[in-house]
Backbone as XML, in Angstrom:
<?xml version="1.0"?>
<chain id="A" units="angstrom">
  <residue number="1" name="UNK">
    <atom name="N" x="111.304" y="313.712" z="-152.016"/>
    <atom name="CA" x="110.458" y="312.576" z="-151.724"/>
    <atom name="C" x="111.092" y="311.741" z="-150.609"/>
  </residue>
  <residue number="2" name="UNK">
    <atom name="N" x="110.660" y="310.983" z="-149.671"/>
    <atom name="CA" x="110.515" y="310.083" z="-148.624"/>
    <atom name="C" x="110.902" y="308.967" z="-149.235"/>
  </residue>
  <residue number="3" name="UNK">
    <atom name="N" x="111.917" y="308.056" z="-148.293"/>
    <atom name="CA" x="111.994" y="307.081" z="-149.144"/>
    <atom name="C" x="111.000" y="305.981" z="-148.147"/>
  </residue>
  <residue number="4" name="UNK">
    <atom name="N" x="109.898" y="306.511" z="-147.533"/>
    <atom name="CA" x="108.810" y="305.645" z="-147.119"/>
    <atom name="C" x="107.936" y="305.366" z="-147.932"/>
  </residue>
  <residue number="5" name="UNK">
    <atom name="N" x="107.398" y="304.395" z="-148.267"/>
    <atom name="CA" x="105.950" y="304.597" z="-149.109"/>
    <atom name="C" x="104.908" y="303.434" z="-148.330"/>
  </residue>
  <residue number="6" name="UNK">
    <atom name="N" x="103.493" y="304.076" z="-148.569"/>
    <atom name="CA" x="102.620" y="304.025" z="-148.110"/>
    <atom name="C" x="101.878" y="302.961" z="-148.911"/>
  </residue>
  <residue number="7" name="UNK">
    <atom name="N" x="101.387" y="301.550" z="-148.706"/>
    <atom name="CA" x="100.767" y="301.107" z="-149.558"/>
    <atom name="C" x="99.214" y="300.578" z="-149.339"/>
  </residue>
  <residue number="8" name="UNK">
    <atom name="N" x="98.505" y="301.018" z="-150.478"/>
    <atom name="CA" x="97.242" y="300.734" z="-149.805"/>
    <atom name="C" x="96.485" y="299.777" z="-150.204"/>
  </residue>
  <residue number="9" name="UNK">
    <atom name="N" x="95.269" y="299.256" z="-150.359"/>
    <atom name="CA" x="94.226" y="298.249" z="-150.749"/>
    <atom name="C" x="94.991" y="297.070" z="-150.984"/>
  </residue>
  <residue number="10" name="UNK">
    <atom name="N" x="95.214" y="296.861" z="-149.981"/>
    <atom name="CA" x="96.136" y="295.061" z="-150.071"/>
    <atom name="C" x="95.273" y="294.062" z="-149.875"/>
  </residue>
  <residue number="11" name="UNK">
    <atom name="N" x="95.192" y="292.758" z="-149.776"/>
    <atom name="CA" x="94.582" y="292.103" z="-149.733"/>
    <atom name="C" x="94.662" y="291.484" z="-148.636"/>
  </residue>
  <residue number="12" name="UNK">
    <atom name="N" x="93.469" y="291.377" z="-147.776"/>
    <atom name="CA" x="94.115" y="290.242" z="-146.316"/>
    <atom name="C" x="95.011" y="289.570" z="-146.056"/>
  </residue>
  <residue number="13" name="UNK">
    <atom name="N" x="95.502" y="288.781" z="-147.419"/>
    <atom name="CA" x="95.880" y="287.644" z="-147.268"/>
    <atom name="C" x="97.292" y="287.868" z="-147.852"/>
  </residue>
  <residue number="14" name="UNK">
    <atom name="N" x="98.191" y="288.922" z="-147.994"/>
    <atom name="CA" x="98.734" y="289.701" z="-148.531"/>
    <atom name="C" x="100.203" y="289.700" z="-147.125"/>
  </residue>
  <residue number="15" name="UNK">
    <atom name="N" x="101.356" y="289.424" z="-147.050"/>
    <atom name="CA" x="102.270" y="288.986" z="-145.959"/>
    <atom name="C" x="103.219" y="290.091" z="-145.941"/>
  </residue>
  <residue number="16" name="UNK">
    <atom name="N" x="104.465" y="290.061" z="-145.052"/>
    <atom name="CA" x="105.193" y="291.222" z="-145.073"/>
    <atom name="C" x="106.373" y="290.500" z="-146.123"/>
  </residue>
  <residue number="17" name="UNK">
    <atom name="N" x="106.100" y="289.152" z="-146.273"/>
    <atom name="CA" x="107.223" y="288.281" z="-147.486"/>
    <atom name="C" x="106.822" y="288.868" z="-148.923"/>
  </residue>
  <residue number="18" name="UNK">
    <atom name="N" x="105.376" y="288.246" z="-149.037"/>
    <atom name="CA" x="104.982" y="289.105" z="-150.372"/>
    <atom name="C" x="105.282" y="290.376" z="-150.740"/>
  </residue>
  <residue number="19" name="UNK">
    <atom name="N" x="104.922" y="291.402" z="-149.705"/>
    <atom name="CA" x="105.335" y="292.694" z="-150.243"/>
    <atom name="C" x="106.849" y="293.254" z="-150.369"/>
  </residue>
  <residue number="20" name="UNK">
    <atom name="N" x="107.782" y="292.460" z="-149.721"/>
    <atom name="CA" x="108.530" y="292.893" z="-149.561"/>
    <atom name="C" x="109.340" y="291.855" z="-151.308"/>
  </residue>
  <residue number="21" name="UNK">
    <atom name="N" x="108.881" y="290.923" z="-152.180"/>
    <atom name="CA" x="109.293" y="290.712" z="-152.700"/>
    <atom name="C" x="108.623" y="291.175" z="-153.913"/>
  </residue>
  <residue number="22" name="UNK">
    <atom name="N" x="107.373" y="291.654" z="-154.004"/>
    <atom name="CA" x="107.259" y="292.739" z="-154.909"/>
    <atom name="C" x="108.214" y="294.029" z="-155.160"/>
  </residue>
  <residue number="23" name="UNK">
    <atom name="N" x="108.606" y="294.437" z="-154.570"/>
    <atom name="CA" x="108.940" y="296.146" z="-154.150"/>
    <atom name="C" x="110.488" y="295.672" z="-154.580"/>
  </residue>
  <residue number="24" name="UNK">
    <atom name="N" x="111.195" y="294.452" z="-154.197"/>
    <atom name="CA" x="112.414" y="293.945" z="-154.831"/>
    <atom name="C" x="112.256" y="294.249" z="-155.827"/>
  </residue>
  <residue number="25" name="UNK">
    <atom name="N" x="111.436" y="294.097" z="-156.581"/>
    <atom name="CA" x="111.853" y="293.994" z="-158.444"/>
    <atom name="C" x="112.039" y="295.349" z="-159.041"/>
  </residue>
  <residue number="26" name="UNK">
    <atom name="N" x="111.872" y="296.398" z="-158.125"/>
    <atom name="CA" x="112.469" y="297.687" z="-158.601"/>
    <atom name="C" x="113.637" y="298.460" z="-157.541"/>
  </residue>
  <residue number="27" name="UNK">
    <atom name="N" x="113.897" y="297.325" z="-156.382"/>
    <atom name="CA" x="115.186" y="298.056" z="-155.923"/>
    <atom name="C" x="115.324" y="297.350" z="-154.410"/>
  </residue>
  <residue number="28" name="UNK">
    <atom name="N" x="116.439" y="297.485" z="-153.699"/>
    <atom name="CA" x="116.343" y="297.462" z="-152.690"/>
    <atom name="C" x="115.609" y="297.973" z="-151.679"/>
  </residue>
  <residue number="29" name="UNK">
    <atom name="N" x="114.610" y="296.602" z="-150.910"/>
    <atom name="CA" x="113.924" y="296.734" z="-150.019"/>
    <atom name="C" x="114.482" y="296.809" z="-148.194"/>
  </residue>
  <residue number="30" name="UNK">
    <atom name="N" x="114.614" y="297.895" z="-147.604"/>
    <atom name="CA" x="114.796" y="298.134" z="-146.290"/>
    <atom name="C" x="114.284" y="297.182" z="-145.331"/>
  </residue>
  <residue number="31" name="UNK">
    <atom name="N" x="112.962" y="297.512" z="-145.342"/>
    <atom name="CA" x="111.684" y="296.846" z="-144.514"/>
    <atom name="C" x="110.590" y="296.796" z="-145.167"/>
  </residue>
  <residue number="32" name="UNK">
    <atom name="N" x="109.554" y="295.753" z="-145.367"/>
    <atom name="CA" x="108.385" y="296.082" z="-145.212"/>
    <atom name="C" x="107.180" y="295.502" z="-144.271"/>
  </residue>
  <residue number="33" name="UNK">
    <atom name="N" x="106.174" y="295.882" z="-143.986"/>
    <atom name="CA" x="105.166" y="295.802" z="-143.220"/>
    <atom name="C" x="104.131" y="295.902" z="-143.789"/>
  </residue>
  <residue number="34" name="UNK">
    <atom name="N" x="103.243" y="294.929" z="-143.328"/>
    <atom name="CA" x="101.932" y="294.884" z="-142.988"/>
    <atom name="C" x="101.247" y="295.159" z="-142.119"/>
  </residue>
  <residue number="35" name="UNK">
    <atom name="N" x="100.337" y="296.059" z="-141.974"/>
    <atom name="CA" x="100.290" y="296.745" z="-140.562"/>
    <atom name="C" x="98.372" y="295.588" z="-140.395"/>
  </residue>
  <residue number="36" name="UNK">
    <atom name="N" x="98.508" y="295.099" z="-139.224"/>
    <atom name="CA" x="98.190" y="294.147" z="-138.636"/>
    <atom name="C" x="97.119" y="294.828" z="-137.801"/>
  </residue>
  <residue number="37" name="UNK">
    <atom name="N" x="95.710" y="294.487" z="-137.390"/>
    <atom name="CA" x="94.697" y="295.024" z="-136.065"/>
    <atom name="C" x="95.816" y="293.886" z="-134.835"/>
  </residue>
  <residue number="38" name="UNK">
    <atom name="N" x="96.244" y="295.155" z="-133.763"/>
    <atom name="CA" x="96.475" y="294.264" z="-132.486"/>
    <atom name="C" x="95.436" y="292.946" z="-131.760"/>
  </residue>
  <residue number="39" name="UNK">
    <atom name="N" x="94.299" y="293.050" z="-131.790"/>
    <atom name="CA" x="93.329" y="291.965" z="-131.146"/>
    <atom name="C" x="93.159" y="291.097" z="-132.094"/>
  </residue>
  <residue number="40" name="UNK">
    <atom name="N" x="93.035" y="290.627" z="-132.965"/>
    <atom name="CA" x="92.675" y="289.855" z="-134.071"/>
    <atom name="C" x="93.788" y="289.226" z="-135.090"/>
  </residue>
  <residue number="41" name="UNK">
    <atom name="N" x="95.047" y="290.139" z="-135.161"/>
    <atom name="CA" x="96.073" y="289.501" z="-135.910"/>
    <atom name="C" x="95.743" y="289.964" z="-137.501"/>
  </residue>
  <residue number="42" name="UNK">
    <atom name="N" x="94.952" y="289.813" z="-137.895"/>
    <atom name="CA" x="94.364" y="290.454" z="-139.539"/>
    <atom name="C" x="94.619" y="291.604" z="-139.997"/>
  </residue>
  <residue number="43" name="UNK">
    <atom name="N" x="94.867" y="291.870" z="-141.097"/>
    <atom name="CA" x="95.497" y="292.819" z="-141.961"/>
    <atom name="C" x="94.537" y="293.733" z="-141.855"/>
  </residue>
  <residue number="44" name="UNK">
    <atom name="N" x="95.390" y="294.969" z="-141.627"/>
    <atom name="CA" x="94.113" y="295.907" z="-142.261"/>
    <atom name="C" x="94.042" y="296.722" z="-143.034"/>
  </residue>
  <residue number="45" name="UNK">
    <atom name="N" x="94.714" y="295.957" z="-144.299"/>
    <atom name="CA" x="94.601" y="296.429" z="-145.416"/>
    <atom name="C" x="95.220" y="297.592" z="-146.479"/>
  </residue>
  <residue number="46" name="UNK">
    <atom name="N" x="96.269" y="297.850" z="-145.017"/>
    <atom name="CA" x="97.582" y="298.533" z="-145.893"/>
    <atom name="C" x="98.828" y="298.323" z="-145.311"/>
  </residue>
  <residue number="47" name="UNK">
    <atom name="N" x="99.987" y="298.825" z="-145.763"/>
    <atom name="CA" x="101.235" y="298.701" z="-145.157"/>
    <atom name="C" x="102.339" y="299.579" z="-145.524"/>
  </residue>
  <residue number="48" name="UNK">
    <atom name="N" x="103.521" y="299.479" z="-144.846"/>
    <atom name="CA" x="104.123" y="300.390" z="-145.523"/>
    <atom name="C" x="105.699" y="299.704" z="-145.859"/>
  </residue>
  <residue number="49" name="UNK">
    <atom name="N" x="106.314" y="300.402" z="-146.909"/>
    <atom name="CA" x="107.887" y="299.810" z="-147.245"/>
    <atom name="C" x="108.706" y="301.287" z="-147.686"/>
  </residue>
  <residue number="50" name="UNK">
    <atom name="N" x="109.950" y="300.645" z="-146.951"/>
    <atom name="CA" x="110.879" y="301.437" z="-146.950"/>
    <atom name="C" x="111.871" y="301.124" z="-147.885"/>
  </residue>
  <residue number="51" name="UNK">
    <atom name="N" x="112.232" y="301.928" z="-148.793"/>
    <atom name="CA" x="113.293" y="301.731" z="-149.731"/>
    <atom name="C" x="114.737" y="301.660" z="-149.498"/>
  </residue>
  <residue number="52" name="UNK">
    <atom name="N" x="115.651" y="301.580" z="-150.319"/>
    <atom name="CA" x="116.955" y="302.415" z="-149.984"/>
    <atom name="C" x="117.249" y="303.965" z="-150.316"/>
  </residue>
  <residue number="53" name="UNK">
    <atom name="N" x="116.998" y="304.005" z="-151.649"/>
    <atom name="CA" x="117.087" y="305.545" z="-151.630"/>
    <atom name="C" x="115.750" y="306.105" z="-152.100"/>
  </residue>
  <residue number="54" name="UNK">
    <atom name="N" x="116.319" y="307.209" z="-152.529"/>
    <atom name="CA" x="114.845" y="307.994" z="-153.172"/>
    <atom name="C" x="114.325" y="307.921" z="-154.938"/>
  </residue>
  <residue number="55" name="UNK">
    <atom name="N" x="115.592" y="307.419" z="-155.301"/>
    <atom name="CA" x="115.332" y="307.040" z="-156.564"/>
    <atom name="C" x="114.550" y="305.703" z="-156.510"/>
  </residue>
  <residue number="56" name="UNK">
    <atom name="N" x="114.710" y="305.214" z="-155.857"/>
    <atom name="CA" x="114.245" y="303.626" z="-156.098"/>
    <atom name="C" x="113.189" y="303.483" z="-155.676"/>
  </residue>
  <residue number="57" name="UNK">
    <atom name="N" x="112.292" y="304.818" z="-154.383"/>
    <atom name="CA" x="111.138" y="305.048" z="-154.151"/>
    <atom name="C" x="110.315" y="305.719" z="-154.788"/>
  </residue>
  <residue number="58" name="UNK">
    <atom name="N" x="110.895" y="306.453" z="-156.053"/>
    <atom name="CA" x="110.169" y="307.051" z="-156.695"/>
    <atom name="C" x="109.920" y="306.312" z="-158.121"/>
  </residue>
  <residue number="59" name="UNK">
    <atom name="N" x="110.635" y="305.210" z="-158.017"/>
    <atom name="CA" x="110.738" y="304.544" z="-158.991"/>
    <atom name="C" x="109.695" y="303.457" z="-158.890"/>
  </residue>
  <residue number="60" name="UNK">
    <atom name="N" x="109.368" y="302.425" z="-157.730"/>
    <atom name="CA" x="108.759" y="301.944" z="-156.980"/>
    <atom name="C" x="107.421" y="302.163" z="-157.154"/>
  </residue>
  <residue number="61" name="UNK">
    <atom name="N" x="106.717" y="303.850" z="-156.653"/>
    <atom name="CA" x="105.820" y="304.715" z="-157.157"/>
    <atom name="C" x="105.113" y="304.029" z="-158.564"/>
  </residue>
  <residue number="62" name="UNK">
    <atom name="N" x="106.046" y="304.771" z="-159.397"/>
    <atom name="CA" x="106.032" y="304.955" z="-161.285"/>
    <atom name="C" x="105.276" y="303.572" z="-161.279"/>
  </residue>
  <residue number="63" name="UNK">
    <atom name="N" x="106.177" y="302.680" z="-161.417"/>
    <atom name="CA" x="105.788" y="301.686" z="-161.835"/>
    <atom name="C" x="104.878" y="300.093" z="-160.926"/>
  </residue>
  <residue number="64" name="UNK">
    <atom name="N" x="105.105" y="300.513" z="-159.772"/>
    <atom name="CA" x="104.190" y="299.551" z="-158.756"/>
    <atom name="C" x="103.009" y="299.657" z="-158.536"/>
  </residue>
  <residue number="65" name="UNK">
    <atom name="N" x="102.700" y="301.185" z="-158.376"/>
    <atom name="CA" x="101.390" y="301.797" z="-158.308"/>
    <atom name="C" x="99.810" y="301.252" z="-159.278"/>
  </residue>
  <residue number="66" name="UNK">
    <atom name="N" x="98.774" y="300.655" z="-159.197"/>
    <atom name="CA" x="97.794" y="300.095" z="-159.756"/>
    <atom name="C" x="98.218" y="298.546" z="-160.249"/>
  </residue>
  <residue number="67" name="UNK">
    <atom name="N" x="99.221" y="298.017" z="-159.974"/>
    <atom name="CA" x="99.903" y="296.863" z="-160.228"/>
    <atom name="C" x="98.891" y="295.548" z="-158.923"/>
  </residue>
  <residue number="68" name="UNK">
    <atom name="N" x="98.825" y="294.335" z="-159.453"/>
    <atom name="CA" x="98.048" y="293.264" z="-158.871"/>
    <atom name="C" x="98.930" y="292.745" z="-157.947"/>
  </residue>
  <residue number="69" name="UNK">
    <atom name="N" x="98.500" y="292.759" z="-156.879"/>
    <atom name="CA" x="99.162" y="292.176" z="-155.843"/>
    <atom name="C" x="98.160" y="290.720" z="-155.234"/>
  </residue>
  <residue number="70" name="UNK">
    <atom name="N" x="98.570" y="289.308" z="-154.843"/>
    <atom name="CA" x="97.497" y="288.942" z="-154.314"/>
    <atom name="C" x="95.851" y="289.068" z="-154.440"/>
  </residue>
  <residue number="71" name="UNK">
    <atom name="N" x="95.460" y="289.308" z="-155.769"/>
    <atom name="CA" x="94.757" y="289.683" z="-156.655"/>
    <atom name="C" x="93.544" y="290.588" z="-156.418"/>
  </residue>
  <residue number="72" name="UNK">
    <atom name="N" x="94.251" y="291.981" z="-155.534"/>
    <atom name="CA" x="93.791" y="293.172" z="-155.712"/>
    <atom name="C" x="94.963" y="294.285" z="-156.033"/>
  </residue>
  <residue number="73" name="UNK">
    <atom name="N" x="94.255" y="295.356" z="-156.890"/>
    <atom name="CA" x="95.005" y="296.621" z="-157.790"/>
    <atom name="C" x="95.798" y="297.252" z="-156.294"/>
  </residue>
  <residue number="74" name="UNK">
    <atom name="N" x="96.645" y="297.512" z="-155.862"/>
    <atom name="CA" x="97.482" y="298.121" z="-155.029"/>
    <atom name="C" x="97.672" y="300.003" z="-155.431"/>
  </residue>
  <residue number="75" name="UNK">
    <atom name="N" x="98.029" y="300.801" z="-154.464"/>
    <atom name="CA" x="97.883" y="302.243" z="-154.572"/>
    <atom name="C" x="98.987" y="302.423" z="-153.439"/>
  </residue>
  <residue number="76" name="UNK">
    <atom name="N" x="100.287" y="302.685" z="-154.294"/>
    <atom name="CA" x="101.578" y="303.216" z="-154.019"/>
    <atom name="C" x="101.504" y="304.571" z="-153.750"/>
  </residue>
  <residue number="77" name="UNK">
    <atom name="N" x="101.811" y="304.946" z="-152.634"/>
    <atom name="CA" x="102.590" y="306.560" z="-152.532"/>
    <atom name="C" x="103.195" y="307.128" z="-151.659"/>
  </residue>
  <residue number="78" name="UNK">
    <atom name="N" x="104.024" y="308.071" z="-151.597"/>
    <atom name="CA" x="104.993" y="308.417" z="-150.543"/>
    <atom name="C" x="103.898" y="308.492" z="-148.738"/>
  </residue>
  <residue number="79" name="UNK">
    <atom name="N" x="104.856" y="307.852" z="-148.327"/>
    <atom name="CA" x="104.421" y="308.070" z="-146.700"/>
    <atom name="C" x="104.591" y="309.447" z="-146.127"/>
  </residue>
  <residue number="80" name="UNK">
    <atom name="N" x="103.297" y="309.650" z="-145.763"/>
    <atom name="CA" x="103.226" y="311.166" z="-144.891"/>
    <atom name="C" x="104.020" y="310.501" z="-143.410"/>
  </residue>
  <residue number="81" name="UNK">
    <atom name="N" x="104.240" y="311.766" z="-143.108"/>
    <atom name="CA" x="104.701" y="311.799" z="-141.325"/>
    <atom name="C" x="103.734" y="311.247" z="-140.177"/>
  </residue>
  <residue number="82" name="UNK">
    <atom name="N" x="103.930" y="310.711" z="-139.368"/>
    <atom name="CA" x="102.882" y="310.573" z="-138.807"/>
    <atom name="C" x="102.513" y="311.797" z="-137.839"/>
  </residue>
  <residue number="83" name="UNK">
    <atom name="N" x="101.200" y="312.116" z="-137.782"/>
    <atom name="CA" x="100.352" y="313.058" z="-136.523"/>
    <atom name="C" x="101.586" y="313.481" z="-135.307"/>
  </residue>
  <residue number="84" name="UNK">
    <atom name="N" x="101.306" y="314.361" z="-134.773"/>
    <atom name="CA" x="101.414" y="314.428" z="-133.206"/>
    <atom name="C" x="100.148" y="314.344" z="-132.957"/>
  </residue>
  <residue number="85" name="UNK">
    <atom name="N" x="100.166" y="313.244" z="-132.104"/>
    <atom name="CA" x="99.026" y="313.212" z="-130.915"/>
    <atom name="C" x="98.786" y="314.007" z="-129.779"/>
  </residue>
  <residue number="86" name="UNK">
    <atom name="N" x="98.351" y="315.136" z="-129.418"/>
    <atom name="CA" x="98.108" y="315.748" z="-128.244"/>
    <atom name="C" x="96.789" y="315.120" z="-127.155"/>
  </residue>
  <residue number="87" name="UNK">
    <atom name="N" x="96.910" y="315.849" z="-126.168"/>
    <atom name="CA" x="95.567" y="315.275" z="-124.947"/>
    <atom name="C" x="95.707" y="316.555" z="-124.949"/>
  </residue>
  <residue number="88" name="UNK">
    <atom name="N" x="94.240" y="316.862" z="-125.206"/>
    <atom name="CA" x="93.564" y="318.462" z="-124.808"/>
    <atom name="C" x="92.300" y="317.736" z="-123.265"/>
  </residue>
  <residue number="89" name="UNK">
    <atom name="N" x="93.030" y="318.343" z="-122.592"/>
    <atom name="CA" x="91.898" y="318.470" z="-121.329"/>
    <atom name="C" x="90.521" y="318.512" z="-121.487"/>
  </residue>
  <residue number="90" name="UNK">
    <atom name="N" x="90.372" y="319.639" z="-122.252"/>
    <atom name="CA" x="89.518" y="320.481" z="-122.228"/>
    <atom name="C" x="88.388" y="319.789" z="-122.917"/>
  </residue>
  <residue number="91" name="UNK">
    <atom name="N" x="89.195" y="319.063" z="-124.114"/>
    <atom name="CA" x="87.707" y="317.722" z="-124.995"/>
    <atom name="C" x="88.115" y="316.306" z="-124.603"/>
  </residue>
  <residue number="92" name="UNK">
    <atom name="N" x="88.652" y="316.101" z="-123.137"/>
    <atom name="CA" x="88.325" y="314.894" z="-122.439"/>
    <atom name="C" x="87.000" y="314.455" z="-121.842"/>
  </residue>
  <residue number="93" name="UNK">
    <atom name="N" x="86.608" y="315.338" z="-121.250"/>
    <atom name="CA" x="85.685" y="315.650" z="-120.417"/>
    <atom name="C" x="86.284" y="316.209" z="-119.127"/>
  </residue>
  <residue number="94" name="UNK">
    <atom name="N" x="87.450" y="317.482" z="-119.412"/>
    <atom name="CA" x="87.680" y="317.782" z="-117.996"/>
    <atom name="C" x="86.559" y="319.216" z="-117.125"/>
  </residue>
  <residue number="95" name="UNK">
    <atom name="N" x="86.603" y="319.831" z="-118.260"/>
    <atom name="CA" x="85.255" y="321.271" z="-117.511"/>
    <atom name="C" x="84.526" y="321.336" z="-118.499"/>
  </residue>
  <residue number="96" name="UNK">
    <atom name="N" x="83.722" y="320.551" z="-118.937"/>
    <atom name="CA" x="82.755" y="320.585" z="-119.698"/>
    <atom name="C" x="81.285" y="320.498" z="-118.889"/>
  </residue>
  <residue number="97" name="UNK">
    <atom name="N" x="80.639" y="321.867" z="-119.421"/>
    <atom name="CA" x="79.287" y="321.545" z="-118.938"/>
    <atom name="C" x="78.442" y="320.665" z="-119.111"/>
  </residue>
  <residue number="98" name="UNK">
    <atom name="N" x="77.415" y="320.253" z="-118.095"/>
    <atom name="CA" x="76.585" y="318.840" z="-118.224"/>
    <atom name="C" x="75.540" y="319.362" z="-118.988"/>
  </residue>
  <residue number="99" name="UNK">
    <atom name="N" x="75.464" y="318.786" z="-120.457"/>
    <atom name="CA" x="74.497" y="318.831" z="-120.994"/>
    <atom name="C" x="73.036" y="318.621" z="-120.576"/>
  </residue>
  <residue number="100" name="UNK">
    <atom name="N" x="72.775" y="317.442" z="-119.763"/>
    <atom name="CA" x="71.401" y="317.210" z="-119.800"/>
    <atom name="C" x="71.370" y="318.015" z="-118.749"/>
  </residue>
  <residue number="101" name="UNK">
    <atom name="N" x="71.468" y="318.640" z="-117.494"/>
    <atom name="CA" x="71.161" y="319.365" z="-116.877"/>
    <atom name="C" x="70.381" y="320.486" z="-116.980"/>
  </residue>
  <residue number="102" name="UNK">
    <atom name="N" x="70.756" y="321.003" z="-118.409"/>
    <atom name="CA" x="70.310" y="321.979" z="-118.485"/>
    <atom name="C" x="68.874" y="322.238" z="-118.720"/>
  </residue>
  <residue number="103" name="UNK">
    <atom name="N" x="68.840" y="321.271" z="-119.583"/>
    <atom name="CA" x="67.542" y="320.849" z="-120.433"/>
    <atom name="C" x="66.457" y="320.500" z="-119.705"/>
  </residue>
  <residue number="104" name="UNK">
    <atom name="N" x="66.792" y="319.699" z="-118.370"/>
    <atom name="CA" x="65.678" y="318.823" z="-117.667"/>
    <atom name="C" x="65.597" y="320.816" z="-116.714"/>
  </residue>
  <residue number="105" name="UNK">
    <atom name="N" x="66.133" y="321.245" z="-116.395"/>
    <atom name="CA" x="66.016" y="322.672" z="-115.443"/>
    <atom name="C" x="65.289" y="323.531" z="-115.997"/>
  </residue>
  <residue number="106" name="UNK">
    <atom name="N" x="64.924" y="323.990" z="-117.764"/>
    <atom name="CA" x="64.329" y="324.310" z="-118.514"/>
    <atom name="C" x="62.721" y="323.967" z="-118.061"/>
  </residue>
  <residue number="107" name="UNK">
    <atom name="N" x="62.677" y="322.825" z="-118.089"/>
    <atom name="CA" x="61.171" y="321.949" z="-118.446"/>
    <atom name="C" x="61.039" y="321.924" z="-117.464"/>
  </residue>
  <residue number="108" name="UNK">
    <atom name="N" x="61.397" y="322.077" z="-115.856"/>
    <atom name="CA" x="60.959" y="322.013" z="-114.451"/>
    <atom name="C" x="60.366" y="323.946" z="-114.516"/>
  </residue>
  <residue number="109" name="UNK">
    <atom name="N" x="60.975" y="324.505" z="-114.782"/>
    <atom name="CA" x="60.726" y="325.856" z="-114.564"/>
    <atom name="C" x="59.027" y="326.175" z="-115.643"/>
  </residue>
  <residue number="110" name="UNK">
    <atom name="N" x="59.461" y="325.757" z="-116.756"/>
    <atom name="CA" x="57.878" y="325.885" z="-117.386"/>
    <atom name="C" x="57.116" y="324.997" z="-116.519"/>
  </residue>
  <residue number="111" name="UNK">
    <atom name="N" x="56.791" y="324.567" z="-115.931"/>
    <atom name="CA" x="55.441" y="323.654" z="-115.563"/>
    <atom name="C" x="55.310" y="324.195" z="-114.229"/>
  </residue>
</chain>
Protein backbone atom coordinates (compact mmCIF):
# COMPACT_ATOMS: atom_id res chain seq x y z
CA UNK A 1 0.00 0.00 0.00
CA UNK A 2 0.95 3.79 -0.74
CA UNK A 3 1.37 5.79 1.96
CA UNK A 4 -0.77 8.45 -0.21
CA UNK A 5 -4.37 8.47 0.32
CA UNK A 6 -6.91 9.85 -1.68
CA UNK A 7 -9.78 11.60 -0.02
CA UNK A 8 -13.02 12.13 -1.38
CA UNK A 9 -16.58 13.93 -0.87
CA UNK A 10 -15.28 16.72 1.33
CA UNK A 11 -17.08 19.48 1.94
CA UNK A 12 -16.32 23.00 0.38
CA UNK A 13 -15.76 24.39 3.30
CA UNK A 14 -13.44 21.69 4.45
CA UNK A 15 -9.35 23.37 4.81
CA UNK A 16 -5.96 21.75 4.42
CA UNK A 17 -5.91 22.56 8.66
CA UNK A 18 -8.99 20.48 9.09
CA UNK A 19 -7.88 17.59 7.23
CA UNK A 20 -4.77 17.48 8.22
CA UNK A 21 -5.99 17.39 11.92
CA UNK A 22 -8.34 14.69 11.34
CA UNK A 23 -5.83 12.17 9.80
CA UNK A 24 -3.59 13.21 13.16
CA UNK A 25 -5.71 11.17 15.33
CA UNK A 26 -4.48 8.01 13.74
CA UNK A 27 -0.83 8.95 13.04
CA UNK A 28 1.52 11.15 11.72
CA UNK A 29 0.49 13.52 9.10
CA UNK A 30 3.24 14.41 6.22
CA UNK A 31 1.08 16.80 4.18
CA UNK A 32 -2.25 17.37 3.45
CA UNK A 33 -4.19 19.07 0.67
CA UNK A 34 -7.07 20.29 -0.58
CA UNK A 35 -7.00 20.33 -4.05
CA UNK A 36 -8.48 23.76 -4.99
CA UNK A 37 -10.15 24.88 -8.93
CA UNK A 38 -7.14 27.35 -10.10
CA UNK A 39 -9.72 30.32 -11.31
CA UNK A 40 -12.06 30.44 -8.49
CA UNK A 41 -10.03 29.32 -5.38
CA UNK A 42 -12.97 26.66 -4.25
CA UNK A 43 -12.60 23.23 -3.32
CA UNK A 44 -13.29 20.69 -5.46
CA UNK A 45 -14.20 18.41 -3.35
CA UNK A 46 -11.40 16.12 -2.70
CA UNK A 47 -7.87 16.02 -1.50
CA UNK A 48 -5.19 14.13 -0.75
CA UNK A 49 -2.83 13.23 2.58
CA UNK A 50 0.23 11.76 2.97
CA UNK A 51 1.11 9.68 5.89
CA UNK A 52 4.31 8.59 7.49
CA UNK A 53 4.32 5.09 6.98
CA UNK A 54 2.19 2.45 5.62
CA UNK A 55 0.86 1.24 8.69
CA UNK A 56 -0.57 4.41 9.69
CA UNK A 57 -2.08 4.68 6.07
CA UNK A 58 -3.66 1.70 6.25
CA UNK A 59 -4.74 2.38 9.45
CA UNK A 60 -6.07 5.85 8.51
CA UNK A 61 -8.12 3.80 5.70
CA UNK A 62 -9.77 1.23 8.49
CA UNK A 63 -10.91 3.61 10.52
CA UNK A 64 -11.33 7.27 8.78
CA UNK A 65 -13.09 5.98 5.89
CA UNK A 66 -17.21 6.92 6.04
CA UNK A 67 -16.27 9.07 9.15
CA UNK A 68 -18.01 12.97 9.25
CA UNK A 69 -15.89 15.46 8.32
CA UNK A 70 -17.30 19.14 8.21
CA UNK A 71 -20.59 17.49 8.06
CA UNK A 72 -20.27 15.29 5.06
CA UNK A 73 -19.45 11.17 5.21
CA UNK A 74 -15.74 11.26 3.72
CA UNK A 75 -14.33 8.12 1.38
CA UNK A 76 -10.67 7.25 2.28
CA UNK A 77 -8.43 5.27 -0.05
CA UNK A 78 -5.05 4.63 -1.23
CA UNK A 79 -3.87 7.17 -3.95
CA UNK A 80 -3.44 5.80 -7.45
CA UNK A 81 -0.41 7.16 -9.51
CA UNK A 82 -1.09 9.78 -11.46
CA UNK A 83 -1.72 9.33 -15.61
CA UNK A 84 1.00 9.99 -18.09
CA UNK A 85 -0.28 12.53 -20.17
CA UNK A 86 0.67 12.08 -23.82
CA UNK A 87 -0.13 14.61 -27.06
CA UNK A 88 -1.14 12.30 -29.86
CA UNK A 89 -0.99 14.45 -33.06
CA UNK A 90 -3.04 12.55 -34.70
CA UNK A 91 -6.44 13.41 -32.20
CA UNK A 92 -5.33 17.11 -32.12
CA UNK A 93 -6.54 17.92 -35.20
CA UNK A 94 -3.27 17.35 -37.04
CA UNK A 95 -4.42 15.04 -40.44
CA UNK A 96 -7.72 14.62 -39.80
CA UNK A 97 -10.18 14.63 -42.54
CA UNK A 98 -12.75 17.52 -42.89
CA UNK A 99 -15.82 16.17 -42.01
CA UNK A 100 -18.30 18.50 -43.46
CA UNK A 101 -16.72 18.43 -46.75
CA UNK A 102 -17.65 15.47 -47.48
CA UNK A 103 -21.17 15.57 -46.89
CA UNK A 104 -21.94 19.00 -48.60
CA UNK A 105 -19.84 17.09 -52.04
CA UNK A 106 -22.36 14.18 -51.65
CA UNK A 107 -25.55 16.48 -51.96
CA UNK A 108 -23.90 18.72 -54.83
CA UNK A 109 -23.36 15.55 -56.95
CA UNK A 110 -27.10 14.21 -56.43
CA UNK A 111 -28.84 17.33 -57.66
Amino acid sequence: MNKKLHVGSLSYDTSDDGLRELFSTVGTVLSAEVIRDRYSGRSKGFGFVEMETVEEAEKAVTELNGTALDGREIAVAEARPPRERTWEPERRGGERPDRRSSGRRERRERW
